[in-house]
C-alpha positions, 0 to 999 in steps of 0.5 A: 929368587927361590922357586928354581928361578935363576938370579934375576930379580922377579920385576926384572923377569915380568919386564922381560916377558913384556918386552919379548912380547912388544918385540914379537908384535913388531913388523919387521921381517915378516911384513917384509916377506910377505909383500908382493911383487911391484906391479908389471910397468906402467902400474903404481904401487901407491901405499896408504895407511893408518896406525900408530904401526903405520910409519914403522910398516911403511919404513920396513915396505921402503927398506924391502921394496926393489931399488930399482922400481923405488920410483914406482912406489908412492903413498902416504899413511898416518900415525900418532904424533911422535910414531914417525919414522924417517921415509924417503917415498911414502909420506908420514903424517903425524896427529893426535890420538886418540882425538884427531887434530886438525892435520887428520881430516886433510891426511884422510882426505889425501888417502881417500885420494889417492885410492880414488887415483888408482888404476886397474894396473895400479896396487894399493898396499894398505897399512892398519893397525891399533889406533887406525880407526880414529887416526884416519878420521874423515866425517861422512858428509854433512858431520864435522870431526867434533860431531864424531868426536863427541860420540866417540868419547861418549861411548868410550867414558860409558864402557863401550866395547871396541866392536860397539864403538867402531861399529858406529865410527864405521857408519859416521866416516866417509872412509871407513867400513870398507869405503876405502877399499871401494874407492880404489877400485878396479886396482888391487888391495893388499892391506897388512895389519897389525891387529889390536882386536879381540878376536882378529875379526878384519872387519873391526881392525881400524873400523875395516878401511879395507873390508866389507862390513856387516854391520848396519846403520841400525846396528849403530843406532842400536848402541848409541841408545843402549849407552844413552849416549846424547847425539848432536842434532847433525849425527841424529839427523844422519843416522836417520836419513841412513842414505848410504850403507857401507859396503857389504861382502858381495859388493863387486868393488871389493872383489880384489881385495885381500888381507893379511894379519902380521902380529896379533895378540896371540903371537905375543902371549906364544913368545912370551910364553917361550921366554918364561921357560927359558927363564925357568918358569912354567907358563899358561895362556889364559886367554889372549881376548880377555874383556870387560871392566878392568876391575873385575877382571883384576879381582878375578885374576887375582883370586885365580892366581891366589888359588893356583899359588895354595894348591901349587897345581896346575902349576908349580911355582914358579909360574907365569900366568899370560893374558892379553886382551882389551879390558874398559874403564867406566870413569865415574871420577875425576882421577888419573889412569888407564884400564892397565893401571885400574887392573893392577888396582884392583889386584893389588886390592885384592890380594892385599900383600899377598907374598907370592904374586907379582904382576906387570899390565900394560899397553903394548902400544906403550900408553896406558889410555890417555897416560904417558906410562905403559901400565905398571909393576905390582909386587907382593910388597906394594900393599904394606907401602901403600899403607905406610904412604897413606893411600886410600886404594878403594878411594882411588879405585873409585875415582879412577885414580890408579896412576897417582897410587903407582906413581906413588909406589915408584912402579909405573913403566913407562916405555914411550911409543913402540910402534906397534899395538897387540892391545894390552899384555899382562903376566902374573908371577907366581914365586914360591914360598917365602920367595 
């Protein structure tokens, strides 16, 4: 590659600044460091959680907790099938997302105990991440995990934003929304997390198990009509009633509770960000809490990187444009694909072969919505081979259908878990002329 790069080829260095930012968002020594001391004797240290982080938190906690108060340290936590790892102390309950099986109703259960067990000389360590709010999946009293079920992928198919969407989770669970935390009272709460939120607000990680919530039963009501979304008769009815509210930040039963963040978002795009120069290229973070439809941030990205590669100002190629961020898709066809791949679409659309930029977007919790892939490569010469091949990319643009064009292409990325979720990566290479 021309432009100052050293000889590594341009998808090889986009596949490089996607893993450097995975590894950043991984628990490990940090999580470590900073978990408190075991509680004096007879006190419990009792570890609850959810995530698809969660059985990668509760092995790095086991792996640092003393050997000789192991006995003392008990918990179980949940993630997604195939996200365990091996625990000898702390339980590992496996189920599906992003729609619960039937093993996540029971697991909720068994955690909601265990707080509700905890004493005032107990700790409770609480481990969340991205995919906690619907792993740890308990319906309010009176609504079956069907009736959240159907809400849920209403709103998600209607592009509901994270925040609107865990808004009303929070207010149909018997567990989320800081109910949680309430039930362990008077014991301490010390919760991790890994967060997978736009703008780290605790109250929205994993629909805030832990965390006094602000929002309302009106609120709730709110979205549901704003998104038209069709109730089952149990949830109209309990909306109604509204006979329970979360609990609220002056509530006593939080008044022990505290919350560390240990990866965001922000983290991964700073390393990413230092690996692109050590590779010779320039780097500018965008943004790490880009949202709205993956489309529409794809077009505009794309122009924005088409204009910073005519002017060669800010920035001199090569160079790296860095974003994070959680962006929708609103399925109104019938194909295959998430906001990753239908971002890239869009790109590659727009720039219609453009020969400077290459782009990578995925996941960093390693699928791509309800895909096996983390997201996919676009390079420069993507739009000639999509012609050649026959592909209509506006016709599958519109029905949603990005994973069949870089299945096509050769160029989806497919990592399997990572155990981890700082929301989506994206990093747009812009090489120099004739590069």
């Amino acid at each position: 590659m021309q432009g100052g790069l050293p000889v590594m080829p341009a998808d090889a260095v986009l596949q490089r600044l996607f893993d450097v930012a995975v590894a950043a968002a991984r628990p490990g020594e940090r999580l470590a460091a900073l978990l408190p001391p075991p509680p004096a004797p007879p006190g419990r240290t009792i570890v609850i959680g959810a995530g698809k982080a969660a059985a990668a938190m509760a092995g790095v906690v086991e792996a640092a907790w003393p050997v000789d108060r192991a006995g003392g340290l008990t918990g179980l936590v949940v993630t997604r099938c195939g996200h365990g790892v091996p625990t000898r102390h702390i339980e590992v309950v496996e189920t599906a997302h992003p729609g619960a099986d039937d093993a996540a109703v029971p697991a909720a259960e068994r955690i909601l105990r265990l707080a509700e067990a905890a004493g005032e000389s107990d700790q409770v360590i609480c481990l969340l991440s991205g995919g906690g709010a619907a792993l740890l999946s308990l319906p309010a009293a009176g609504l079956s995990l069907a009736d959240k079920h159907s809400v849920t992928r209403a709103l998600v198919s209607s592009g509901a934003t994270i925040r609107e969407i865990n808004c009303v989770r929070k207010h149909l669970s018997g567990i989320k929304g800081g109910r949680l935390a309430a039930a362990a009272a008077p014991a301490s709460v010390c919760t991790f997390v890994i967060s997978d939120v736009v703008g780290d607000d605790p109250s929205v990680m994993a629909a805030g198990p832990t965390v006094a919530d602000p929002t309302t039963f009106a609120e709730a009501a709110a979205i549901l009509r704003r998104y038209a979304v069709t109730l089952p008769a149990a949830v109209a009815a309990y909306l109604t009633a509204a006979n329970e509210e979360t609990p609220k930040p002056a509530d006593p039963r939080l008044a022990r509770n505290g919350l560390t963040l240990i990866a965001t978002a922000g983290e991964s795009l700073t390393a990413a960000a230092a690996a692109a120069r050590a590779l010779g290229c320039q780097a500018l973070i965008l943004a790490d809490g880009i949202e709205g439809e993956a489309r529409e941030v794809g077009r505009v990205l794309a122009a924005m990187a088409a204009y910073f590669a005519r002017r060669s100002e800010p920035l001199q190629p090569p160079f790296v444009l860095l974003s994070g961020g959680v962006t929708t898709t609103t399925v109104d066809g019938n194909g295959r694909g998430g906001p990753n791949g239908e971002f890239l679409l869009s790109m590659l659309i727009a720039l219609a072969g453009h020969p400077q930029v290459w782009a990578i977007a995925c996941s960093t919790d390693g699928f791509d919505g309800s895909e096996s892939n983390a997201g996919a490569i676009l390079r420069p010469g993507s739009f000639a081979t999509a012609q050649a091949l026959g592909i209509d990319l506006a016709g599958r643009l519109a029905d949603n259908d990005s994973y069949a064009v870089f299945s096509a292409l050769g160029d989806l990325v497919v990592t399997g878990p990572t155990r981890t979720d700082v929301n989506d990566f994206r990093a747009i290479l812009v090489t120099g002329n004739g590069t």
